[in-house]
C-alpha positions as CSV (number, residue, x, y, z in Angstrom):
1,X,-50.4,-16.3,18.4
2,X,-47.0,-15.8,21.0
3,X,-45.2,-15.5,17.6
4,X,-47.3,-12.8,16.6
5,X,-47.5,-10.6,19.6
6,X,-43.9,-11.9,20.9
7,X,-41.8,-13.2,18.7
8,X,-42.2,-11.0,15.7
9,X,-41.9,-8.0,17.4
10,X,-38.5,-9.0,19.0
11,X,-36.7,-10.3,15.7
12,X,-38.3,-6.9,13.7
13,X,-36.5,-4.9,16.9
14,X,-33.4,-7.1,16.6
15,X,-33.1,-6.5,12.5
16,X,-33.6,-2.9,13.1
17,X,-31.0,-2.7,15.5
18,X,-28.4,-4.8,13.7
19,X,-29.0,-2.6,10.9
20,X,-28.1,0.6,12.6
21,X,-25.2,-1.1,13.9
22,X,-24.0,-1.7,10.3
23,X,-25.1,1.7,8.9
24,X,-22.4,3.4,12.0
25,X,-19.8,1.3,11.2
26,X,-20.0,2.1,7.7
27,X,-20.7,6.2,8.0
28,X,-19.0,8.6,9.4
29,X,-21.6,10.3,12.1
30,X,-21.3,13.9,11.4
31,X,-22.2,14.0,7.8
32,X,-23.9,10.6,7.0
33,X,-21.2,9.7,4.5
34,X,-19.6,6.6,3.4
35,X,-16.6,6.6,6.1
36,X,-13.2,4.8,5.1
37,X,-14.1,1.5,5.4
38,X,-17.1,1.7,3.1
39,X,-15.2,4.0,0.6
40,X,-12.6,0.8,0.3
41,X,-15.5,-1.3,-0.3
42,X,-17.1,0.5,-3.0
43,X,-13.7,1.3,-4.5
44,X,-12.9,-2.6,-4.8
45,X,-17.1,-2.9,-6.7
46,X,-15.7,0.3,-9.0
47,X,-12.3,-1.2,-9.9
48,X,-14.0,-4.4,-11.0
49,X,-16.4,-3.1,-12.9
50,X,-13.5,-1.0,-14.5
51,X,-11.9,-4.2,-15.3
52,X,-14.9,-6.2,-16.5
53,X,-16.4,-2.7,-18.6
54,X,-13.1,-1.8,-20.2
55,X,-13.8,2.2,-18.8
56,X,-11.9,3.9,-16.6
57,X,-13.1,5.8,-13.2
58,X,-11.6,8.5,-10.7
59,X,-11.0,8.7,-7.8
60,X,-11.2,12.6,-6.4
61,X,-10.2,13.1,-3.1
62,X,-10.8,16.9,-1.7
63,X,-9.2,19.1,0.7
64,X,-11.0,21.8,2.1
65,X,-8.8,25.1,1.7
66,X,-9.5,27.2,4.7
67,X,-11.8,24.7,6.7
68,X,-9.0,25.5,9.9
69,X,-9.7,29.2,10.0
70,X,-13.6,29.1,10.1
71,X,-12.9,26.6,12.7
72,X,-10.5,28.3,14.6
73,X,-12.8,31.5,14.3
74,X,-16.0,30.6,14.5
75,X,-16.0,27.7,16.6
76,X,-16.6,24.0,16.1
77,X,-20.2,23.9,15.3
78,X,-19.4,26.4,12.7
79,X,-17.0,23.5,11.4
80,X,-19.4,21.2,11.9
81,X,-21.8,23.2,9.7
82,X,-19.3,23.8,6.9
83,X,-18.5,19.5,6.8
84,X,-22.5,18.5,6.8
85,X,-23.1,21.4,3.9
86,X,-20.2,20.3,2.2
87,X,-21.3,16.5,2.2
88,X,-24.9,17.2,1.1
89,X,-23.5,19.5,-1.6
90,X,-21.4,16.2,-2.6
91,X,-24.2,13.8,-2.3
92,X,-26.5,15.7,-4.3
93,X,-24.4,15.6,-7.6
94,X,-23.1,12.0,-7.2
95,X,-24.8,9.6,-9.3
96,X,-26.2,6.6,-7.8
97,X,-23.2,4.3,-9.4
98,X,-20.6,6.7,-7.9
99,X,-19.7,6.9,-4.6
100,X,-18.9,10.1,-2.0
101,X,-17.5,9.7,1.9
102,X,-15.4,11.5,4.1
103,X,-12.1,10.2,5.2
104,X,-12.0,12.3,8.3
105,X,-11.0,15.7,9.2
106,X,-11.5,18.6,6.4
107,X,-11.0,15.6,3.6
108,X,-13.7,14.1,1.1
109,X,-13.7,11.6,-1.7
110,X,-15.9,11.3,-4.9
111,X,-15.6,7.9,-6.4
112,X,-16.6,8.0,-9.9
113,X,-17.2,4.9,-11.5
114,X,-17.5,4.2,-15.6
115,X,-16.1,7.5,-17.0
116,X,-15.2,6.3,-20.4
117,X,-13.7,3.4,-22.6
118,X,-11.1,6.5,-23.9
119,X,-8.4,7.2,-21.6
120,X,-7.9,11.1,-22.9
121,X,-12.1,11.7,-22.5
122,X,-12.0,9.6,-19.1
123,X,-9.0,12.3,-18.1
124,X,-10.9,15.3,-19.5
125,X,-14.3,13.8,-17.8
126,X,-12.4,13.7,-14.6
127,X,-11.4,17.1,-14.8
128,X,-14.6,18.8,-15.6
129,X,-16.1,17.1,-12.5
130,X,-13.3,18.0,-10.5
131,X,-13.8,21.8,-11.6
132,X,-17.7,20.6,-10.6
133,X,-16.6,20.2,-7.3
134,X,-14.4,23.0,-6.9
135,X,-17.4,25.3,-7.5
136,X,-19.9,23.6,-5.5
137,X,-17.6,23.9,-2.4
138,X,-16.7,27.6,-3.3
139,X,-20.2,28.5,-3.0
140,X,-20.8,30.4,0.5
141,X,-22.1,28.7,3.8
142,X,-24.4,30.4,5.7
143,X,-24.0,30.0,9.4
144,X,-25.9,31.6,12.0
145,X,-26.2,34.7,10.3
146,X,-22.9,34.6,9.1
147,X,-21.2,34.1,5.7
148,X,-18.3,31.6,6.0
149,X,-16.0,30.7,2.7
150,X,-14.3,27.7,2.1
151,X,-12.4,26.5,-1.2
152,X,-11.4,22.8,-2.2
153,X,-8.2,21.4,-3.0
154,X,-8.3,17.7,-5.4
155,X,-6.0,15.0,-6.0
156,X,-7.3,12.7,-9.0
157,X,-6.3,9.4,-9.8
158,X,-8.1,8.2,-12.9
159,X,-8.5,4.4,-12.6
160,X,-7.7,1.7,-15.2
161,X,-8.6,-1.8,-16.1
162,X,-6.1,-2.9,-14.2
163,X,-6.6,-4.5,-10.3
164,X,-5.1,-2.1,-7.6
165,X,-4.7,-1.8,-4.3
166,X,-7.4,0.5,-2.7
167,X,-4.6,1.6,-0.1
168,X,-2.3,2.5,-2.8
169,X,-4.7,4.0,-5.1
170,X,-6.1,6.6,-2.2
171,X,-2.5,7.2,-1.5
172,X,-1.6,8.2,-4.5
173,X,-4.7,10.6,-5.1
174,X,-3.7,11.8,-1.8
175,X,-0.1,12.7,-3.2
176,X,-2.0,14.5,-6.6
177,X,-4.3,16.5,-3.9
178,X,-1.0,17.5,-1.7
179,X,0.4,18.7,-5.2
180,X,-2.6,20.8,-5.7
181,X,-2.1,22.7,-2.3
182,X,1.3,23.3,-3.4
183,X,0.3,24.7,-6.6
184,X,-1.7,27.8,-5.4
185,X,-4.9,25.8,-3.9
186,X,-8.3,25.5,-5.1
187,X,-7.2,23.6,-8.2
188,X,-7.4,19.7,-9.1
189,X,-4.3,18.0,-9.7
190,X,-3.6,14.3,-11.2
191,X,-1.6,11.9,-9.6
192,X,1.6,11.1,-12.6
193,X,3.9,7.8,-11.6
């Protein structure tokens, strides 16, 4: 009987507890996303499965263009607004095997796992979701009456077979999305060695 109506309770209240402990560490507050630390993680599940499938994946990381005036403008909760819309736009056309966070700041990732066993179709695969992307965060925000516009800039590194560094492989996508800001913004750009 103590275990029952003493014990139980206390190890259910403990598991719940270390559970939401986990689930912070892992997402980033604002928008319920995977944070950085989780994105590594599910990069490293994505990369071996790209080695032990023979198919490639992407990685997309996206910019917001114009996230810093709407901020500036409208205030913080405006910007605040824009991120959570922005991250249930994301998580609502991101498979269950692929994975979407938020890195900080105005910057998202898509993880997109098992595109294709052909490198050209993985590439061409990656691009059509990327252009996805680009339309789902053109569409308008409405904020407290208001209409707010933001765009999306993307960096793409299509994945091999072979083992990487998660580091290096976000860096590099992050080079490709930089090269997309240069190149007139609201585009998708691949990362080329």
């Amino acid at each position: 009987a103590i275990y029952i109506w003493v014990i139980q309770p206390f190890v259910r209240a403990r598991d719940k507890a270390l559970a939401q402990i986990n689930l912070l560490a892992l997402t980033d507050p604002l928008t319920q996303l995977a944070n950085r630390r989780l994105i590594s993680k599910h990069l490293e599940k994505i990369i071996g499965s790209n080695v032990r499938h023979k198919d490639y994946g992407a990685v997309l990381l996206i910019d917001l263009d114009g996230f810093k005036p709407v901020n500036d403008a409208e205030g913080h909760s405006a910007g605040d607004a824009v991120l959570v819309e922005i991250a249930n736009r994301l998580r609502s056309i991101t498979r269950s095997e692929d994975a979407a966070g938020r890195m900080g700041g105005d910057e998202f990732i898509v993880l997109i796992n098992r595109l294709d066993t052909d490198e050209q179709r993985a590439h061409d695969k990656a691009s059509r979701i990327a252009k996805k992307l680009i339309d789902i965060v053109n569409m308008p925000v409405n904020f407290n009456g208001k209409t707010l516009h933001v765009g999306a800039s993307i960096g793409i590194r299509l994945l091999g077979f072979e083992e990487r560094d998660t580091e290096t492989i976000i860096s590099q996508a992050d080079i490709a999305m930089y090269r997309a800001k240069q190149a007139g913004k609201g585009c998708a750009v691949f990362f080329e060695k």
